[in-house]
ChimeraX commands (.cxc) that place a marker at each C-alpha (Angstrom):
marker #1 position -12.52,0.10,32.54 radius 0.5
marker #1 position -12.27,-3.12,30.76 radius 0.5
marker #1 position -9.73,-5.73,31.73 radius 0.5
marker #1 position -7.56,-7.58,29.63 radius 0.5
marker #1 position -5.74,-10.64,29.70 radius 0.5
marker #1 position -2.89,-11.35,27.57 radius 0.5
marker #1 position -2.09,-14.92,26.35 radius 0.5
marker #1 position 1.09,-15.02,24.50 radius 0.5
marker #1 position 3.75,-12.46,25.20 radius 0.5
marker #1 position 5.66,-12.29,22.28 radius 0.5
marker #1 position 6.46,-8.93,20.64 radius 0.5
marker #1 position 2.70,-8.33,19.29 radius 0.5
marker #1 position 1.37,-9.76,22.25 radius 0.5
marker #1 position 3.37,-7.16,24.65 radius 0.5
marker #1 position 3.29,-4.27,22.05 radius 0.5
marker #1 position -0.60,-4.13,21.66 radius 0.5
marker #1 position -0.78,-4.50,25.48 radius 0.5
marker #1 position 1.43,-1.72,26.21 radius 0.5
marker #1 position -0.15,0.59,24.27 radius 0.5
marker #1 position -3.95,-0.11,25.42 radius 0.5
marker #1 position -2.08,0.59,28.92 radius 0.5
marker #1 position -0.41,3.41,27.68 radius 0.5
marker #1 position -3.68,4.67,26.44 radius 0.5
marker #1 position -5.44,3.93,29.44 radius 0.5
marker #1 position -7.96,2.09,27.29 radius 0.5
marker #1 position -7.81,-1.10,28.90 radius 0.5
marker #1 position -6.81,-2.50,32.75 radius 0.5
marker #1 position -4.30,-4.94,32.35 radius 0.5
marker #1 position -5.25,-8.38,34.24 radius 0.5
marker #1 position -3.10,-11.60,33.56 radius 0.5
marker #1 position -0.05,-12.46,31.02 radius 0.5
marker #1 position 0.46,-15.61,30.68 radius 0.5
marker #1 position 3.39,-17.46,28.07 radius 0.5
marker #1 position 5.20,-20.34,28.23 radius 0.5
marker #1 position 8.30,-19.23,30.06 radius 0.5
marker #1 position 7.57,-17.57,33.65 radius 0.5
marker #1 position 10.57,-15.41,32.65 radius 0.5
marker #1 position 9.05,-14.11,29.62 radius 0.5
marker #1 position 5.67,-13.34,31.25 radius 0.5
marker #1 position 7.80,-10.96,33.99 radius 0.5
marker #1 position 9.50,-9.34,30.95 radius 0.5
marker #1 position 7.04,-8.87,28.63 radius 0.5
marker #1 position 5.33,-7.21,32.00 radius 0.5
marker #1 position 7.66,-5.29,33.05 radius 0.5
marker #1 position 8.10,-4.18,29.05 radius 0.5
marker #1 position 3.85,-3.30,29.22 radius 0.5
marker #1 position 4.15,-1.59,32.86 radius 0.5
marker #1 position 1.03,-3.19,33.88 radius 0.5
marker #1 position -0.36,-6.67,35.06 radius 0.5
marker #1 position 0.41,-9.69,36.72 radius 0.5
marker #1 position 2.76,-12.96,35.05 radius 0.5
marker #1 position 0.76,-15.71,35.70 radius 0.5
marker #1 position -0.03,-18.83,34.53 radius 0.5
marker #1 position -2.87,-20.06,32.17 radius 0.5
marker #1 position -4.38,-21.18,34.81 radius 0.5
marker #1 position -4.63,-18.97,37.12 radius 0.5
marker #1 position -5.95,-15.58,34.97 radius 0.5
marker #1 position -8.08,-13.61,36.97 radius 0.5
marker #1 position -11.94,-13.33,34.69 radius 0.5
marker #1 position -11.38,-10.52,32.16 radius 0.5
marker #1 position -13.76,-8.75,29.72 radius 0.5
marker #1 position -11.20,-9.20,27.22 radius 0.5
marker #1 position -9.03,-11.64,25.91 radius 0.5
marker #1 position -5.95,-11.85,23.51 radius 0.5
marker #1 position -4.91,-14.51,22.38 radius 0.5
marker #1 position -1.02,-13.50,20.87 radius 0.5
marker #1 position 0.02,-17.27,20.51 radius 0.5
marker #1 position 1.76,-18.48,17.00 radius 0.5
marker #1 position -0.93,-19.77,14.94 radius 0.5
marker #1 position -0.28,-23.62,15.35 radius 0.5
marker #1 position -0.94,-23.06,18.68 radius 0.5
marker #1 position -4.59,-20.83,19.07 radius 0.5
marker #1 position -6.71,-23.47,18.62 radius 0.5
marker #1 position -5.34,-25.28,21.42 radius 0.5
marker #1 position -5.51,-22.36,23.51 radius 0.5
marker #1 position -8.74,-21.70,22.58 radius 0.5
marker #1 position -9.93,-25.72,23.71 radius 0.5
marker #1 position -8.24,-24.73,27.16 radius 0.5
marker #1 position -10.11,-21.75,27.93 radius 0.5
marker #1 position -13.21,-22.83,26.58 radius 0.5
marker #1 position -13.13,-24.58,30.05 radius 0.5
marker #1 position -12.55,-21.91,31.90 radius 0.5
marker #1 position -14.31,-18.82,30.61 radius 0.5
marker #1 position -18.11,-18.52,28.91 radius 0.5
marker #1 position -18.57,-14.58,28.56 radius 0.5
marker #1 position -16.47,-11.62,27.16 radius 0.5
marker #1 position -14.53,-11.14,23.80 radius 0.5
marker #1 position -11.82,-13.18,22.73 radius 0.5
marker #1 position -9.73,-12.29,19.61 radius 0.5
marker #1 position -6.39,-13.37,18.28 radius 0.5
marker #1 position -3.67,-11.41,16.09 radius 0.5
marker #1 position -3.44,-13.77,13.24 radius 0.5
marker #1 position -3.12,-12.26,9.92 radius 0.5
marker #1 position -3.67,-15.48,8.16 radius 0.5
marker #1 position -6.34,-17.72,10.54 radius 0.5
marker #1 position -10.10,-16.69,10.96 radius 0.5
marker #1 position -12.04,-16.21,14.24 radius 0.5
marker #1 position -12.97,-19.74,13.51 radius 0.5
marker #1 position -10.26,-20.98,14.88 radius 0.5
marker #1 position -11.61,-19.72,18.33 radius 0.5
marker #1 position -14.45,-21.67,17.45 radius 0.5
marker #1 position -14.56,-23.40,21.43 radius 0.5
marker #1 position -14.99,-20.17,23.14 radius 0.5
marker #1 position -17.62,-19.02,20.44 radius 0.5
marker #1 position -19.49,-21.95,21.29 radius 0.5
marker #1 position -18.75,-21.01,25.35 radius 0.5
marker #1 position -20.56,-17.87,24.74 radius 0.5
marker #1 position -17.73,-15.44,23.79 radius 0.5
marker #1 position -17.88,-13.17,21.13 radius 0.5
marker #1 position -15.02,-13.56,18.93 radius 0.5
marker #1 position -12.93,-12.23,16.08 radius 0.5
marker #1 position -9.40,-11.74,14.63 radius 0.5
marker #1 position -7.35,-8.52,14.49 radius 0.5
marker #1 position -4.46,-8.01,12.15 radius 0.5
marker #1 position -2.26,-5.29,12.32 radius 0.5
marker #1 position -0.44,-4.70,9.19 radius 0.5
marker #1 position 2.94,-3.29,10.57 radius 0.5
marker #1 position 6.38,-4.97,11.83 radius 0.5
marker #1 position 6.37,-6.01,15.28 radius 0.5
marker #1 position 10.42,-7.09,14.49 radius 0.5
marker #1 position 11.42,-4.28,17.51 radius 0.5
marker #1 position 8.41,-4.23,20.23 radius 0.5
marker #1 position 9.68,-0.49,21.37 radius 0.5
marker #1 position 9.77,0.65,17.97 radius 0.5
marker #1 position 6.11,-0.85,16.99 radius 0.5
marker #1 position 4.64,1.06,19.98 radius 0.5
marker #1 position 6.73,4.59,18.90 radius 0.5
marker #1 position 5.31,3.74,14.91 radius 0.5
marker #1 position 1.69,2.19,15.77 radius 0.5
marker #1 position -0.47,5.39,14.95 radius 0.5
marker #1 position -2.02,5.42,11.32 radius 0.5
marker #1 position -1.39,1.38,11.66 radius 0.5
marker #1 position -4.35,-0.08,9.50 radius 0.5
marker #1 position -5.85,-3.12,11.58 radius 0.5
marker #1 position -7.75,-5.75,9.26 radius 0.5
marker #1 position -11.00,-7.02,11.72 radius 0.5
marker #1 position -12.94,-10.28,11.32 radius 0.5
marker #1 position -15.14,-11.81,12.69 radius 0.5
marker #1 position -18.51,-11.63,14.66 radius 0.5
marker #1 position -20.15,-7.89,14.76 radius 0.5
marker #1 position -20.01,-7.67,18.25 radius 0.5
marker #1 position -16.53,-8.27,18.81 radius 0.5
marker #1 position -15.39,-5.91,15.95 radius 0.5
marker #1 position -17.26,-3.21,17.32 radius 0.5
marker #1 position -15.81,-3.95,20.35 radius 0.5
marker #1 position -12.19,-4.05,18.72 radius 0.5
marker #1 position -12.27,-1.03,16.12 radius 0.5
marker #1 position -12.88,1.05,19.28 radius 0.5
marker #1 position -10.28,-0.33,21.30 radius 0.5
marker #1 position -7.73,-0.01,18.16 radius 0.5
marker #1 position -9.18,3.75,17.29 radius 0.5
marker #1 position -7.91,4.40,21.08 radius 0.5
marker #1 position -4.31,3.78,19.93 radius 0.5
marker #1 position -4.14,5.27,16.57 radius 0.5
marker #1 position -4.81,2.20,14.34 radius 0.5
marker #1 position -6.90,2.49,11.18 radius 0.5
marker #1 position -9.57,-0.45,11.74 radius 0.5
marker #1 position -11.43,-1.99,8.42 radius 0.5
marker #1 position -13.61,-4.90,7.71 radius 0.5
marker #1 position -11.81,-7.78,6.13 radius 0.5
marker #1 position -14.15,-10.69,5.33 radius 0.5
marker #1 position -12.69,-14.35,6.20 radius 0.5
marker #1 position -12.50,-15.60,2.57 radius 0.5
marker #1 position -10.23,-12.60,2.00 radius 0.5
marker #1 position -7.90,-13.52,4.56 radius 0.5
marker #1 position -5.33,-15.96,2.73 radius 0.5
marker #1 position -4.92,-13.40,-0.10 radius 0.5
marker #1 position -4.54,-10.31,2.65 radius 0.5
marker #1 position -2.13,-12.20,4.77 radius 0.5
marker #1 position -0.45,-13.46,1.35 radius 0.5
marker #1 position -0.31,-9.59,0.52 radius 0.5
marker #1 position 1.32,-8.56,3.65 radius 0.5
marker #1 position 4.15,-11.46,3.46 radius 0.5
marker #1 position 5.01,-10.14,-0.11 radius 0.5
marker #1 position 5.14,-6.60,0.69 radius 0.5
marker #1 position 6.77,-6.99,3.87 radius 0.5
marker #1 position 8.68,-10.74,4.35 radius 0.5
marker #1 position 9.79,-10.40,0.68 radius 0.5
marker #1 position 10.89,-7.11,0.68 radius 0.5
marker #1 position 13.23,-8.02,3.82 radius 0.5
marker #1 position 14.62,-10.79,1.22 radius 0.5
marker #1 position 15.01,-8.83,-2.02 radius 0.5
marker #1 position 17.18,-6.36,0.35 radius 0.5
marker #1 position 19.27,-9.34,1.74 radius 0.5
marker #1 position 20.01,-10.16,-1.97 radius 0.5
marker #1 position 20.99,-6.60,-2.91 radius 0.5
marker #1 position 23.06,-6.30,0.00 radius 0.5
marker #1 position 24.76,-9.93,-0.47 radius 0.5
marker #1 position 25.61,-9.14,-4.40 radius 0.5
marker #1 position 26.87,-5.60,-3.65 radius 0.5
marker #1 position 29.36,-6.98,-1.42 radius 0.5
marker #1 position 30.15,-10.08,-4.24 radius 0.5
marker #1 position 30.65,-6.80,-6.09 radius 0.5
marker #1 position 33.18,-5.62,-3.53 radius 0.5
marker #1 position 31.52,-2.82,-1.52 radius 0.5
marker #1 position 31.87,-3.52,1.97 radius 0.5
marker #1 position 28.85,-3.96,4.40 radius 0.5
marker #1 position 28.58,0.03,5.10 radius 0.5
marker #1 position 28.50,1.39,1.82 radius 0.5
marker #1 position 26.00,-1.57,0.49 radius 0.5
marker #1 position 23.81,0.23,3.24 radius 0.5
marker #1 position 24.29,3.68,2.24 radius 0.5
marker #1 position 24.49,3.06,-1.41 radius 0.5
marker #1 position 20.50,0.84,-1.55 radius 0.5
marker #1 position 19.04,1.79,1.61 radius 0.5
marker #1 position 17.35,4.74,-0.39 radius 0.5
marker #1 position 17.60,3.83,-3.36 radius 0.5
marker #1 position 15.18,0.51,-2.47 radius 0.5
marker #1 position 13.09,3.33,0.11 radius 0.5
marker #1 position 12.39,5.32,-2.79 radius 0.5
marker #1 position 11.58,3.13,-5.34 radius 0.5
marker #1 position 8.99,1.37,-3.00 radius 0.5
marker #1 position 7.22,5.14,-2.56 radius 0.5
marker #1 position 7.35,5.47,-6.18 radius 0.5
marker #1 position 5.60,2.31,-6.51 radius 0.5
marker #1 position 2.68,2.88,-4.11 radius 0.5
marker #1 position 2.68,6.52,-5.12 radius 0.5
marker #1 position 2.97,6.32,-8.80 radius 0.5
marker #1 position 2.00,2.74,-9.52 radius 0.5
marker #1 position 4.30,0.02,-10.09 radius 0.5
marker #1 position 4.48,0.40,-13.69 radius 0.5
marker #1 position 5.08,4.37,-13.62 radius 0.5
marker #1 position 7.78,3.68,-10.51 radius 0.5
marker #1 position 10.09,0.28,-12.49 radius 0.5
marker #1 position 13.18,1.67,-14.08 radius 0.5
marker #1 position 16.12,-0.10,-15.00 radius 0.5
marker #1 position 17.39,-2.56,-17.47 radius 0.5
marker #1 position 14.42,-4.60,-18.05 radius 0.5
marker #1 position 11.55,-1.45,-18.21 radius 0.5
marker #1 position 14.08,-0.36,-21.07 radius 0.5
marker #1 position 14.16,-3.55,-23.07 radius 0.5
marker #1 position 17.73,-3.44,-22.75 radius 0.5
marker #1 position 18.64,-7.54,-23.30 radius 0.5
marker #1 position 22.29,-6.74,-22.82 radius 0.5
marker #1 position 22.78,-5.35,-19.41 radius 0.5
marker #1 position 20.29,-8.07,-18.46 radius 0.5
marker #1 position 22.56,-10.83,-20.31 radius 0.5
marker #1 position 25.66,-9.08,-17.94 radius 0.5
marker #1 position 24.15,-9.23,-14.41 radius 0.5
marker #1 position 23.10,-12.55,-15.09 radius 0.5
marker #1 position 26.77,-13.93,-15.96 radius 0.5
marker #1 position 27.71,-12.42,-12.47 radius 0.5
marker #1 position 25.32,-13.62,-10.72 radius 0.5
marker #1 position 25.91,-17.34,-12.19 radius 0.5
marker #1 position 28.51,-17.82,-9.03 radius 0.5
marker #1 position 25.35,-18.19,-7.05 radius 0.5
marker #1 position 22.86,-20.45,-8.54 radius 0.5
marker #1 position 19.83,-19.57,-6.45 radius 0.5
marker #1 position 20.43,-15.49,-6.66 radius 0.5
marker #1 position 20.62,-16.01,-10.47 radius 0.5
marker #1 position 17.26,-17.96,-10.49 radius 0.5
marker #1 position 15.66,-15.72,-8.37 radius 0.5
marker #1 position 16.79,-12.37,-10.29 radius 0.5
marker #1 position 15.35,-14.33,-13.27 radius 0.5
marker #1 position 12.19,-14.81,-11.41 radius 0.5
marker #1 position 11.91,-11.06,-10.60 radius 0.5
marker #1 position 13.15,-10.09,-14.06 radius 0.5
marker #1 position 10.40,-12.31,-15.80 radius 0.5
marker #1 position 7.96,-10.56,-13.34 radius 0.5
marker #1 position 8.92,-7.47,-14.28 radius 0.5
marker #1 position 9.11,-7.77,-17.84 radius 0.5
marker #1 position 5.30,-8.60,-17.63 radius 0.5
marker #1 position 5.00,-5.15,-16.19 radius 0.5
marker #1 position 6.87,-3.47,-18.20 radius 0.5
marker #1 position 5.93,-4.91,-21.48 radius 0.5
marker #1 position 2.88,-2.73,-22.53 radius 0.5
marker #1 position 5.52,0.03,-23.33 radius 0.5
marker #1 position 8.00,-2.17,-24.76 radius 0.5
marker #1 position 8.33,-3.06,-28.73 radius 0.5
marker #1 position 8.11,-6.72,-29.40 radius 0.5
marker #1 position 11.41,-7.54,-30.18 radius 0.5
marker #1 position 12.50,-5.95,-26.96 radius 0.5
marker #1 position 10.36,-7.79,-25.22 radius 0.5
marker #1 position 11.72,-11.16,-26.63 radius 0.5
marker #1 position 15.45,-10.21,-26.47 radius 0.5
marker #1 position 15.21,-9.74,-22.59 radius 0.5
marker #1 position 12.79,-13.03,-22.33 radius 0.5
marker #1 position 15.57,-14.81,-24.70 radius 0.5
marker #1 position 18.55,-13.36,-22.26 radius 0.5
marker #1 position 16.28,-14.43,-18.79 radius 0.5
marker #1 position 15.91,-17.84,-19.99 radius 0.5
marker #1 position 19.61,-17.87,-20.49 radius 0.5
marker link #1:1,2 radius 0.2
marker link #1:2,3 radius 0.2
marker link #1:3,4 radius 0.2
marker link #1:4,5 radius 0.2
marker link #1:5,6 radius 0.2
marker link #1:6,7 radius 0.2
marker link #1:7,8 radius 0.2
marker link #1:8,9 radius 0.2
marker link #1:9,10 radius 0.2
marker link #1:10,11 radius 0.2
marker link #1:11,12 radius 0.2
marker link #1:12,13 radius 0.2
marker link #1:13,14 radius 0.2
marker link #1:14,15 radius 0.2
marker link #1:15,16 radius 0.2
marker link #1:16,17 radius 0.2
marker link #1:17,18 radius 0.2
marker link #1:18,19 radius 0.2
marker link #1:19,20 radius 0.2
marker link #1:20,21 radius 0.2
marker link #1:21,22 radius 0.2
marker link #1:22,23 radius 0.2
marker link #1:23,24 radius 0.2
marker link #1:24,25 radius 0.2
marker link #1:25,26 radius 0.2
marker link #1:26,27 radius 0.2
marker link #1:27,28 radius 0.2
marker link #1:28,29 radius 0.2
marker link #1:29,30 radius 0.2
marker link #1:30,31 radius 0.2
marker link #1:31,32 radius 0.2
marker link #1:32,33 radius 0.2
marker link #1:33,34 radius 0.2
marker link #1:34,35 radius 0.2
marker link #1:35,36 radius 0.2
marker link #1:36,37 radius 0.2
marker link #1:37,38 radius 0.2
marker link #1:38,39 radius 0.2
marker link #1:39,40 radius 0.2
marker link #1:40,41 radius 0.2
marker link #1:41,42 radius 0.2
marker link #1:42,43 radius 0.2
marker link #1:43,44 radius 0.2
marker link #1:44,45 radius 0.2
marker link #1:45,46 radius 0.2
marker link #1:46,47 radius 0.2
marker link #1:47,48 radius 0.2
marker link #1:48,49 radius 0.2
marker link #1:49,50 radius 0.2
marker link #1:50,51 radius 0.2
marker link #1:51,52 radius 0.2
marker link #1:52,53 radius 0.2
marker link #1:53,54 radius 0.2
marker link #1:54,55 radius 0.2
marker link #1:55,56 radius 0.2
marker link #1:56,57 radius 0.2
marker link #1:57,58 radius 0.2
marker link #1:58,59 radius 0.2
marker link #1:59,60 radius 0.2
marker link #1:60,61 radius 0.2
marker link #1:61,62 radius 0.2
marker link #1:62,63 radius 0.2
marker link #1:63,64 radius 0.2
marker link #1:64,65 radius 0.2
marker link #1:65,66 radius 0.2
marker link #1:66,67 radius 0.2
marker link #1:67,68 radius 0.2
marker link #1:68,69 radius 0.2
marker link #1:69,70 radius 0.2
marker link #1:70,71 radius 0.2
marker link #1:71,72 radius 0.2
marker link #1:72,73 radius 0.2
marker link #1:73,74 radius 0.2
marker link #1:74,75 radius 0.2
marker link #1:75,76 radius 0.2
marker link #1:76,77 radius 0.2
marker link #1:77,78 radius 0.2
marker link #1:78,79 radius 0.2
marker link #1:79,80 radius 0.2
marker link #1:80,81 radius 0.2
marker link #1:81,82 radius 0.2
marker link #1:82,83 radius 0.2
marker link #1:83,84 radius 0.2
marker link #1:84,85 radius 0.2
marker link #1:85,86 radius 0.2
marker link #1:86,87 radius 0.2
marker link #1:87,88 radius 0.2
marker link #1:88,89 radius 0.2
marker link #1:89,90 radius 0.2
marker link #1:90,91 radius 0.2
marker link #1:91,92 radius 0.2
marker link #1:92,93 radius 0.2
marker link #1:93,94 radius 0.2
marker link #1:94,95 radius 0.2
marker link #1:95,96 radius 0.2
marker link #1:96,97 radius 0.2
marker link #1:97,98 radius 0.2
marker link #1:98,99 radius 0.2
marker link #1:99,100 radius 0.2
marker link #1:100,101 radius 0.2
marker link #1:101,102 radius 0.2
marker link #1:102,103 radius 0.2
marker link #1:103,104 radius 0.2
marker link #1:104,105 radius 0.2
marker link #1:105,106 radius 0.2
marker link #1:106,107 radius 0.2
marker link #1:107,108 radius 0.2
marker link #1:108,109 radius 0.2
marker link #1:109,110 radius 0.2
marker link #1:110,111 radius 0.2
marker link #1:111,112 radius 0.2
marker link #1:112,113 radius 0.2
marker link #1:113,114 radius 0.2
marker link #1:114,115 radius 0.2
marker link #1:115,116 radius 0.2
marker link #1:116,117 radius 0.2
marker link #1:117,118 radius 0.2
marker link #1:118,119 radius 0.2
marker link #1:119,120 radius 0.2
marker link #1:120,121 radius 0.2
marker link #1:121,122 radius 0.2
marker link #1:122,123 radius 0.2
marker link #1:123,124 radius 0.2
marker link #1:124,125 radius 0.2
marker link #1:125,126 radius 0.2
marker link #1:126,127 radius 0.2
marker link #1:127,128 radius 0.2
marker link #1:128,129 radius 0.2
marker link #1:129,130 radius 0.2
marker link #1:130,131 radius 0.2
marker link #1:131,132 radius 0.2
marker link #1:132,133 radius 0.2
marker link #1:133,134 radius 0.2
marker link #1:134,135 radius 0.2
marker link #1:135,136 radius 0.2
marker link #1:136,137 radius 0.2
marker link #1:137,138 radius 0.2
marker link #1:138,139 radius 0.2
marker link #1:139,140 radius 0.2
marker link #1:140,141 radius 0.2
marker link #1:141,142 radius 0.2
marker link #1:142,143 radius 0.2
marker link #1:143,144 radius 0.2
marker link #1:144,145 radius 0.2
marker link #1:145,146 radius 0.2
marker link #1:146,147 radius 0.2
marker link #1:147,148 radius 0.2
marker link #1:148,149 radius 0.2
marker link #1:149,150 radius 0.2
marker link #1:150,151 radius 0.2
marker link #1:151,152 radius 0.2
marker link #1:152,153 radius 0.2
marker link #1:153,154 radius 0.2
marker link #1:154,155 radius 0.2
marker link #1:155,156 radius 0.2
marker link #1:156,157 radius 0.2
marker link #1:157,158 radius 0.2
marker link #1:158,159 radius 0.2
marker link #1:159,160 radius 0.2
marker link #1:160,161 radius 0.2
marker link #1:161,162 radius 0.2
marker link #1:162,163 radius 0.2
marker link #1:163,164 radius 0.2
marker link #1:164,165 radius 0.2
marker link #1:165,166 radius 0.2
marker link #1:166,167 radius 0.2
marker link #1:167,168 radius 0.2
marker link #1:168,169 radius 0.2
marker link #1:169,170 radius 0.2
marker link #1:170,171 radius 0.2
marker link #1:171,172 radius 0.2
marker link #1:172,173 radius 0.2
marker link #1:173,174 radius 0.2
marker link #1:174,175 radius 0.2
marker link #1:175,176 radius 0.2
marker link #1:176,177 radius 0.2
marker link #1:177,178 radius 0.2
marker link #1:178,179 radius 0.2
marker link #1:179,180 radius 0.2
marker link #1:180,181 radius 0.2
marker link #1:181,182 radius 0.2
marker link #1:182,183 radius 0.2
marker link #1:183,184 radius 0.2
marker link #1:184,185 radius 0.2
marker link #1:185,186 radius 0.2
marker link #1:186,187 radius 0.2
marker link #1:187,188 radius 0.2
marker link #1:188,189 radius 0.2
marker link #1:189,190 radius 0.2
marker link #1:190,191 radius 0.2
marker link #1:191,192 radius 0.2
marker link #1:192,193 radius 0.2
marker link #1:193,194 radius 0.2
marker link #1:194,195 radius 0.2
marker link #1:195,196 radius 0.2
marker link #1:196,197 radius 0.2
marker link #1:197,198 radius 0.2
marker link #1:198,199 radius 0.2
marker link #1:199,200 radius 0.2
marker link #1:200,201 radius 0.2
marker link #1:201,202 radius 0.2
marker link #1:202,203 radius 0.2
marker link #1:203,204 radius 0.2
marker link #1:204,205 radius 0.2
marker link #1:205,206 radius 0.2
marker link #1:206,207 radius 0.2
marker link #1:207,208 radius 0.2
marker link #1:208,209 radius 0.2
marker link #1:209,210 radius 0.2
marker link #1:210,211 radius 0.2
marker link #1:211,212 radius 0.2
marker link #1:212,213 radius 0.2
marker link #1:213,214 radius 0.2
marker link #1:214,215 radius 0.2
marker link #1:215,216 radius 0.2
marker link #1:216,217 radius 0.2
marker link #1:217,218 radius 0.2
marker link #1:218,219 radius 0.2
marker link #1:219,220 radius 0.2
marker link #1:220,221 radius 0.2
marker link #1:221,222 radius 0.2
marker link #1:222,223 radius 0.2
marker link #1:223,224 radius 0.2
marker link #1:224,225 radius 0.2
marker link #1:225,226 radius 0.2
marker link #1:226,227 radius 0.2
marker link #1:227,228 radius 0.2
marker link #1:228,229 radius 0.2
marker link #1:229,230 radius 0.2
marker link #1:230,231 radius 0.2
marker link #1:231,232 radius 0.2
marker link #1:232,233 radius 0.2
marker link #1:233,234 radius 0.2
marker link #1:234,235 radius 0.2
marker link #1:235,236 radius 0.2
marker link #1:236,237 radius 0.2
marker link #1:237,238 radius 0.2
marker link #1:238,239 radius 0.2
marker link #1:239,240 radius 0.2
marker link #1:240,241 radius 0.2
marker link #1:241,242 radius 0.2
marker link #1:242,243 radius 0.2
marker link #1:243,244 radius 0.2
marker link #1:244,245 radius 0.2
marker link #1:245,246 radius 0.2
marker link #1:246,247 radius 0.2
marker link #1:247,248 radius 0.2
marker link #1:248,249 radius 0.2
marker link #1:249,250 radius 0.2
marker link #1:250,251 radius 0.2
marker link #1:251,252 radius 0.2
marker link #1:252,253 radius 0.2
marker link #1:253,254 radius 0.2
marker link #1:254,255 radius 0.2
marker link #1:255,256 radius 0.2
marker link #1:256,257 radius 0.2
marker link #1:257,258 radius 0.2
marker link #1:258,259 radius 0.2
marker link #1:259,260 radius 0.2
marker link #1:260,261 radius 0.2
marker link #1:261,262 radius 0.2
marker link #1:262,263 radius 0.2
marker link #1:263,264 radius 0.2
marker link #1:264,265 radius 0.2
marker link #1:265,266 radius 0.2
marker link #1:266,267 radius 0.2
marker link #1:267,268 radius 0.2
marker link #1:268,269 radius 0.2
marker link #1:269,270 radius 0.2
marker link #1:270,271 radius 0.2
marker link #1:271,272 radius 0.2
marker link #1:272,273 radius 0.2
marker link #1:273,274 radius 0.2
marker link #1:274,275 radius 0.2
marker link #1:275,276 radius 0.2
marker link #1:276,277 radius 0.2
marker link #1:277,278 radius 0.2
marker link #1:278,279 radius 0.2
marker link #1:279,280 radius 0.2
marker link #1:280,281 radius 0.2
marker link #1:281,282 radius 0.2
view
């Protein structure tokens, strides 16, 4: 069984670990972070390996590198001095295997592994991992080596190529990131509205659930309902003049609504179409 060493253990760092272990895919070797106290957590969260220091990692087949981005290539320099043979790969959904470009040149096969999910709760990314598309680049070798090791836990490997990797990771952040903050605006201007934090909850959590499904069900154009998919200037022209307390919610609901009217407008008439541009630039 192949051993792995863990540098970085955040929540994808100690998720991904945990369920290779769980899986019995992998031997757990070193974890190394910052913090000596989050190295012993993050291994007693995995159930498996030693908290050690960068260091001191014992040799390892494989290598994860679960560092924030501004940080791999420095990692990468480090063990370039240490190691010269096995597969190294980071978690990155924006940054390349390039960026492990020292331990490429040491020998190492390398490549980056994106898992499109939320690592927000650690316990609750290892419970929803299976089905988890993982987007692989890199060299052939090491995303061989990785769409087996991800197929052992349930993820959904495909090739991504590097170009492609600014618009994926910009993909991901819309649908995910930005999602987060369009429900943090709902939420904020229910309550403006008076509804108290509960029934804000109960009231858009499915509401916003199901009009996502509709959306990657139906298509977004099918799924939008509402004012501006009806043309209807007026009720567009009232949320704004609420909204107007708050500056930067009524910009942003203008963003959206301009957005939206672009998607919308193939089944509008014309002059509905201008009235709600007219009433968005208000």
């Amino acid at each position: 069984m192949q051993v792995l060493n863990v540098v970085g253990a955040g929540r994808v760092g100690r998720s991904l670990a945990r369920l290779w272990h769980q899986a019995g895919a992998v031997r757990l070797g070193g974890v190394c972070a910052r913090r000596t106290d989050s190295a012993a957590d993050a291994v007693a969260f995995i159930g498996a390996g030693q908290a050690l220091a960068l260091d001191a990692m014992p040799p390892a087949a494989l290598w994860l590198l679960a560092v924030p981005d501004s940080e791999l290539a420095a990692v990468a320099e480090t063990l370039a001095g240490r190691i010269d043979s096995g597969t190294a790969f980071h978690a990155s959904g924006a940054l390349t295997a390039a960026v492990l470009a020292p331990l490429a040149a040491r020998g190492l096969a390398t490549a980056s592994a994106h898992p499109a999910l939320s690592f927000a709760e650690p316990a609750r990314a290892v419970r929803e991992f299976a089905g988890t598309p993982v987007a692989l680049e890199g060299d052939a070798a090491a995303c061989q080596t990785l769409s087996a090791l991800f197929a052992a836990i349930g993820g959904a490997p495909f090739p991504l190529a590097a170009a492609a990797k600014p618009g994926y990771h910009a993909a991901c952040a819309i649908a995910s990131n930005y999602a987060v903050v369009l429900a943090d605006l709902a939420l904020r201007t229910a309550q403006r509205a008076g509804l108290d934090a509960a029934t804000a909850r109960a009231v858009l959590a499915p509401l916003a659930g199901q009009s996502l499904a509709n959306a990657f069900t139906l298509g977004p154009a099918a799924a939008l309902t509402g004012p501006v998919a009806r043309g209807d200037a007026a009720t567009v022209a009232l949320h704004l003049a609420g909204l107007d307390q708050v500056p930067a919610d009524a910009d942003a609901y203008r963003a959206l609504g301009r957005l939206a009217l672009q998607l919308a407008a193939p089944g509008l008439e014309p002059a509905r179409i201008a009235a709600v541009h007219e009433a968005l630039a208000r």
